[in-house]
C-alpha positions as CSV (number, residue, x, y, z in Angstrom):
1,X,7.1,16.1,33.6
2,X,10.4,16.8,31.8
3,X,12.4,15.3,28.8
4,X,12.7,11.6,28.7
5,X,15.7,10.3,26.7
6,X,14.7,7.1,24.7
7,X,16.6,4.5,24.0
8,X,16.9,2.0,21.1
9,X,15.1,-0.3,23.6
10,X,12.3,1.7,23.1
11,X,11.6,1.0,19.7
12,X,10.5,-2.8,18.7
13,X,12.1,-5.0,16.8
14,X,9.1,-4.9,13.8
15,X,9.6,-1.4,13.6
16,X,13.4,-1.6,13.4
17,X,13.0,-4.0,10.6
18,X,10.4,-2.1,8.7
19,X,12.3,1.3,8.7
20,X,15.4,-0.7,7.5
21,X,13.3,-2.2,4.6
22,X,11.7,1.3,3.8
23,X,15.3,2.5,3.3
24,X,17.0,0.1,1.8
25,X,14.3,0.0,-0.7
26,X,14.6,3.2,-1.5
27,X,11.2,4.4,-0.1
28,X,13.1,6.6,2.3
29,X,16.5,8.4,2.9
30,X,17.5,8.2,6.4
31,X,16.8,11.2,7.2
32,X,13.5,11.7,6.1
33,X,13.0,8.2,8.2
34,X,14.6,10.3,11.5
35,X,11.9,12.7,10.8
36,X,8.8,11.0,9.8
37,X,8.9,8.8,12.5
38,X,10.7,11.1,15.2
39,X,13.8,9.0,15.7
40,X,16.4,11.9,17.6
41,X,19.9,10.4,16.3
42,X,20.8,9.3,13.0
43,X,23.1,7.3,14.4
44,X,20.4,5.3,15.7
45,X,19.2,4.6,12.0
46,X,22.5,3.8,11.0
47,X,23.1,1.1,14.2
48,X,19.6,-0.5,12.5
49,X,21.3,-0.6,9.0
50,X,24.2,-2.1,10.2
51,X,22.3,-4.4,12.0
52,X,19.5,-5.6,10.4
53,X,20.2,-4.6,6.8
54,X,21.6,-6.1,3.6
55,X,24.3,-3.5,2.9
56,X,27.8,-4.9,4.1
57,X,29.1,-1.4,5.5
58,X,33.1,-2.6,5.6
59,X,33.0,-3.3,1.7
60,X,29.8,-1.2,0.8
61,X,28.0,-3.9,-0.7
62,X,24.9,-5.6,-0.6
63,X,25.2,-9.1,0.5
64,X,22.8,-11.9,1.6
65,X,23.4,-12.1,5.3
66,X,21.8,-14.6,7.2
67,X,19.7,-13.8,10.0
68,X,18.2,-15.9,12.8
69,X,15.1,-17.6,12.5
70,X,13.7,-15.3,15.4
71,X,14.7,-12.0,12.5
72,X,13.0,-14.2,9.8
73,X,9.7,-14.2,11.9
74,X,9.8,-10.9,13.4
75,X,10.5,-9.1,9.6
76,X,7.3,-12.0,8.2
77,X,5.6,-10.2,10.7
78,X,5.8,-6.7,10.2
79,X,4.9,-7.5,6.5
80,X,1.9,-9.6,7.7
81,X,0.7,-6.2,9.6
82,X,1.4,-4.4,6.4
83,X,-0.1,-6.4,4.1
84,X,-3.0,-6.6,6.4
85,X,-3.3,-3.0,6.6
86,X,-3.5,-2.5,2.8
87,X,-6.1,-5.2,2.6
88,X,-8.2,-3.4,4.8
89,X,-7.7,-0.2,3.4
90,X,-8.4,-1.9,-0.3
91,X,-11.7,-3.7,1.0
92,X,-13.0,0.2,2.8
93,X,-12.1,1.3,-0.7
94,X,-14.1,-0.9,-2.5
95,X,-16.4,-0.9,-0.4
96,X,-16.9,3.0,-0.7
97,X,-16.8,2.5,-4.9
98,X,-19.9,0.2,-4.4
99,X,-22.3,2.5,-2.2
100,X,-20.7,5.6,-4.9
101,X,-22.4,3.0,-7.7
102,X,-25.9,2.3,-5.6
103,X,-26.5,5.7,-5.2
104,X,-25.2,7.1,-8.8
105,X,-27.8,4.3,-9.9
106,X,-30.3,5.4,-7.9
107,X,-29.5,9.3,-8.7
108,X,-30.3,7.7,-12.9
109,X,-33.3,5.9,-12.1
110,X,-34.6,9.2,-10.3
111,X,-33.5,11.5,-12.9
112,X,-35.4,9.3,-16.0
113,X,-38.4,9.0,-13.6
114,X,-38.6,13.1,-12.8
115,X,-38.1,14.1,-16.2
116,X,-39.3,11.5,-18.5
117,X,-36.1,10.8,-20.4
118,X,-33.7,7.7,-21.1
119,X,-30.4,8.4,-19.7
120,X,-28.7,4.7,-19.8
121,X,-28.5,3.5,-23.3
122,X,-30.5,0.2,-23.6
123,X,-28.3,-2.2,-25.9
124,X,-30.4,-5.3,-27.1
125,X,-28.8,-8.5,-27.9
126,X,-29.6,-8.1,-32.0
127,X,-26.6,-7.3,-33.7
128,X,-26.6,-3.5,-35.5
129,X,-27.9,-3.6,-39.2
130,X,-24.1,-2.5,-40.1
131,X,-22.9,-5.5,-38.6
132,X,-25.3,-7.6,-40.0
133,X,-23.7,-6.7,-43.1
134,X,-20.4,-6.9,-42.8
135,X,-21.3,-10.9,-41.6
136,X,-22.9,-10.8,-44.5
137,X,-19.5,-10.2,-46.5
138,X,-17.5,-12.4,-44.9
C-alpha cells in the first residue's frame, strides 16, 4: 500500500473546531497543532482559522462572527466530549487517592499492631489545659 493524500474531508468537523479553539486560545501555535496532531499543510490549519475562528483575517481582529446553529452544536459537542473526558479522568483519579488512603490506613493499623506503638495521634474532644485558660481570661 502506498501514500494516501488526505484531504480536509478527512478530518471532522469536531476536530476542526477543537484545534481552532486550542489555538486561538493560546494552548497551541499552529504549528505545534500540524505536528501534534499530524496535519501535513499548514495551510490546512489556516483554511480552519479562517473558517471557523474568531480572528477577522482582512482587518486582523477578533470579531464575534456568527455561526450556524449546526457550528453551535457541533463546537457544544466537542466540549461535551472534552469535558467528559476530564470527568472521567478526575473520577479514576479520585478514585486511585481513595484505595492510596485504604491501604496507607491499613499499612498504620498494621504497623501500631506489629510493634506496639501509637502512630496516629488520638485528639479527644476536651479542650487543652492552655486553652482552658486563655477561656478563662476572656
Amino acid at each position: 500500500m502506498g501514500y494516501v493524500k488526505r484531504t480536509q474531508k478527512d478530518y471532522s468537523i469536531s476536530f476542526k473546531l477543537q484545534l481552532v479553539s486550542e489555538i486561538e486560545q493560546g494552548f497551541l501555535t499552529k504549528s505545534q497543532a500540524k505536528v501534534k496532531y499530524g496535519i501535513q499543510a499548514g495551510s490546512t490549519i489556516l483554511n480552519w482559522l479562517k473558517k471557523y475562528g474568531n480572528f477577522d483575517w482582512e482587518h486582523e481582529s477578533i470579531t464575534a462572527m456568527s455561526k450556524t446553529p449546526e457550528q453551535k452544536i457541533l463546537e457544544l459537542e466537542a466540549k461535551i466530549k472534552l469535558l467528559e473526558k476530564q470527568k472521567n479522568r478526575a473520577e479514576h483519579l479520585a478514585e486511585r487517592a481513595d484505595k492510596k488512603v485504604i491501604i496507607f490506613d491499613m499499612l498504620v493499623d498494621l504497623a501500631e499492631k506489629e510493634y506496639s506503638i501509637d502512630i496516629r495521634k488520638n485528639y479527644t474532644p476536651e479542650l487543652s489545659i492552655s486553652t482552658k485558660r486563655n477561656a478563662k481570661k476572656h
